[in-house]
N, C-alpha and C positions, 0 to 999 in steps of 0.2 A: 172481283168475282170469287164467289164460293163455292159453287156449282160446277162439274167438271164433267161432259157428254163424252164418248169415246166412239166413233162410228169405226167398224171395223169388217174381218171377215168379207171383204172384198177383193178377189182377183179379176184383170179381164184377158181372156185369150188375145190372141192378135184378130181369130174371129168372134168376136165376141163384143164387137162395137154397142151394140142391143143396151150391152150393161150400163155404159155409161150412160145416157141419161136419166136415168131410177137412182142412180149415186150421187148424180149433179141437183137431182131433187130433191133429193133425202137432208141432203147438205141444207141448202135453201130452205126446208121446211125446217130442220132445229133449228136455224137460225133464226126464222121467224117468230117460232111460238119457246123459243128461249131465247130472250136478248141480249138477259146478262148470265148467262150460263158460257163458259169458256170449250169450246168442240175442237175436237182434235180427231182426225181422219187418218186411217193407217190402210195400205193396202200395198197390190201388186199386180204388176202387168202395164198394160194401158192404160194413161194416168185420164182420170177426167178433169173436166175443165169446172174449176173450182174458182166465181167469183172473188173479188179481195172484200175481206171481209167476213164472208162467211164462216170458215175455222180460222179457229187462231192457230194451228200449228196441221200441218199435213206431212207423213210419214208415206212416201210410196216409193216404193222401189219398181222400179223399170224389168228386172229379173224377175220372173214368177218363181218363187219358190214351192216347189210339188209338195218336200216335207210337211208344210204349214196346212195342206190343203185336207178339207171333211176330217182333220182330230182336232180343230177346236184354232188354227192360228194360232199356235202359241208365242211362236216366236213375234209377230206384231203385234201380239196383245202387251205380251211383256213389254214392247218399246214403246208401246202407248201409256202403259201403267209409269214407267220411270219417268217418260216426259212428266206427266200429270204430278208423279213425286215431285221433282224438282221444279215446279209451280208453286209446290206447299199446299195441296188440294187433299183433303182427310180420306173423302170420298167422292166415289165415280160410280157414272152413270154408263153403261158398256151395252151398246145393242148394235143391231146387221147395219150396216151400212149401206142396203138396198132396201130398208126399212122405215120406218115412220111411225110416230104415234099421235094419235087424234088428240091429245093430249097438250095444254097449255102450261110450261112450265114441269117437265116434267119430273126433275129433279127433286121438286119440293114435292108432290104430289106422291111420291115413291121415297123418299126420308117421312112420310108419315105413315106410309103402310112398314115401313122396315120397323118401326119402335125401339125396341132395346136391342137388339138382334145384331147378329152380322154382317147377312146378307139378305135381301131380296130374291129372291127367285122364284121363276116360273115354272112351264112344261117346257120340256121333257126334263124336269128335277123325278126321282121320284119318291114317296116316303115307304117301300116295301122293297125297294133292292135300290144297290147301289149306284145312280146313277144323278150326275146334275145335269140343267141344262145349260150349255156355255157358249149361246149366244147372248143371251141378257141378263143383266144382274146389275145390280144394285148394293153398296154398303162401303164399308169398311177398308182403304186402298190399302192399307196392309197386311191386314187378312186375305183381301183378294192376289195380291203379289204372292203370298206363301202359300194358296190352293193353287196359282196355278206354275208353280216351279217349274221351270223345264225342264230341270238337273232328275225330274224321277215322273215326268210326262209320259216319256217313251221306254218300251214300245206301245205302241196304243193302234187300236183299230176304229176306237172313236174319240172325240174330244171328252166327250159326258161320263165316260167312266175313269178317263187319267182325274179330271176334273175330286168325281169322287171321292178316287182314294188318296188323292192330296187333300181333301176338304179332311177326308175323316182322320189323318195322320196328322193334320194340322191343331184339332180337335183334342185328338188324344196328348198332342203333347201341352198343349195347355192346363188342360187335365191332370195331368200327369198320372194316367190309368185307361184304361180299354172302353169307350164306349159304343154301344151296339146303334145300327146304322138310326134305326128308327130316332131313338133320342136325340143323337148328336142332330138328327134334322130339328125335331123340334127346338129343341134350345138355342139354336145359333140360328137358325133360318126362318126368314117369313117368308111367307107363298102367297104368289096373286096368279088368275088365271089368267090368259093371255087375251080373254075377252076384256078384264078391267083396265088391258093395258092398253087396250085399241091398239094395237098393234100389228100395222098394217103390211104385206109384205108386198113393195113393189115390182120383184122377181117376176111373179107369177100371177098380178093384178094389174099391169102397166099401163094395158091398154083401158081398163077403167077409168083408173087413176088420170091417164093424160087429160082423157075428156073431158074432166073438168077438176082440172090444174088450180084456177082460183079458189074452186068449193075448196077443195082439200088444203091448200094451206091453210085455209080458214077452219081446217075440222071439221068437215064438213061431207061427208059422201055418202052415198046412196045405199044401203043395205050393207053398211062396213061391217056387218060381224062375217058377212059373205067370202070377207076379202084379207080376214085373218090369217096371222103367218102358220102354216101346215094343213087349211083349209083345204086348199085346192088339191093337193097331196091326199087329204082324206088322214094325216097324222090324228088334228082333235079338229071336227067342227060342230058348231054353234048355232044352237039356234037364238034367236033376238034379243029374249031376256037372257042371255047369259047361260045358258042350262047345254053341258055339254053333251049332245046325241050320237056321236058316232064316230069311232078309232079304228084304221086297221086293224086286224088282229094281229097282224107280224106287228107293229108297233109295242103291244103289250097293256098291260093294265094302266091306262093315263092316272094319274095322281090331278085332281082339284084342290080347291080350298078348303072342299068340305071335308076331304080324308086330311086335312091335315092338325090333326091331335094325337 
């Protein structure tokens, strides 16, 4: 295996049962539309019930840790990224873990939007202030281990700005000089919108989703840009062809594909 999936950013309350099957499916579906891709699940709380088979390595700890929670899990991301290290895997593929993408193989799909770059990234990245987004990405597990340090994460009030200014000190020391936020994106990051990634959020679309369980491992669902992750939220949604219509304003200026020069 080459290919290295990371489902994460999963906790479940003790009430909080609801979560577990959207994780148990999530699971089910990479493993279906990636076969030979290696998944490795990291969470906390209530563990879900995880066929054999389906990951090859699962990281859940029974204790919820609060610290980890809305700045990004840092701490299970890092224990996801070392596992994945000590596989000898170059690059990882890191999305929600109550999520899913319509998407066949998605690992190679996403090493061809990355090109020469570092990283992959989506929304909420953004290219006019400093902010990444840290639940999905794409590239580089080494680069990825040194943006996300936990030794200079905290204190943080969100994941997407420790994220940042570890990406841009990361950046600059390679460098070995100052670069100002706008470049350092361009040059080390490729941008895809979260429509091309079909990426679907089970959270907040479940009961769609259940109804028809076979369409969707198949890639297969009914008006899925409807059901896109921040959609419901009202963060970015989309209309069919891809053309984003409408962001909260507390949100801020959304970054697309197309600002991204």
């Amino acid at each position: 295996m080459t290919d290295c999936i990371i489902l994460t950013h999963a906790y479940v309350e003790q009430d909080q049962k609801y979560k577990l099957e959207p994780i148990e499916f999530a699971a089910r579906h990479a493993r279906q539309n990636n076969p030979n891709s290696y998944i490795i699940l990291a969470g906390h709380g209530l563990k879900p019930n995880i066929d054999n088979g389906v990951c090859d390595f699962i990281h859940w700890e029974d204790q919820i840790n609060a610290k980890d929670i809305n700045v990004g899990h840092p701490r299970l991301c890092n224990i996801a990224y070392d596992h994945a290290e000590s596989r000898g895997f170059e690059k990882i593929l890191k999305t929600r873990a109550d999520s899913i993408h319509l998407i066949e193989n998605i690992d190679a799909y996403c090493n061809k939007l990355l090109g020469n770059k570092k990283l992959l990234v989506t929304q909420q990245t953004a290219i006019d202030r400093p902010q990444i987004g840290d639940l999905f990405m794409y590239g580089d597990l080494q680069f990825i281990k040194k943006c996300w340090n936990i030794d200079t994460w905290y204190p943080t009030k969100t994941g997407i700005t420790s994220l940042a200014m570890n990406f841009l000190s990361t950046v600059n020391k390679q460098i070995e000089c100052e670069q100002d936020w706008h470049d350092a994106c361009v040059d080390n990051l490729s941008f895809v919108d979260i429509y091309n990634l079909k990426w679907i959020c089970l959270q907040k679309n479940w009961n769609e989703v259940s109804q028809n369980i076979e369409s969707v491992m198949k890639n297969i669902l009914p008006n899925w840009h409807n059901h896109l992750w921040g959609s419901k939220q009202k963060w970015h949604t989309w209309d069919a062809d891809g053309n984003l219509i409408y962001s909260k304003p507390k949100v801020g200026t959304i970054t697309t594909e197309k600002d991204w020069q």
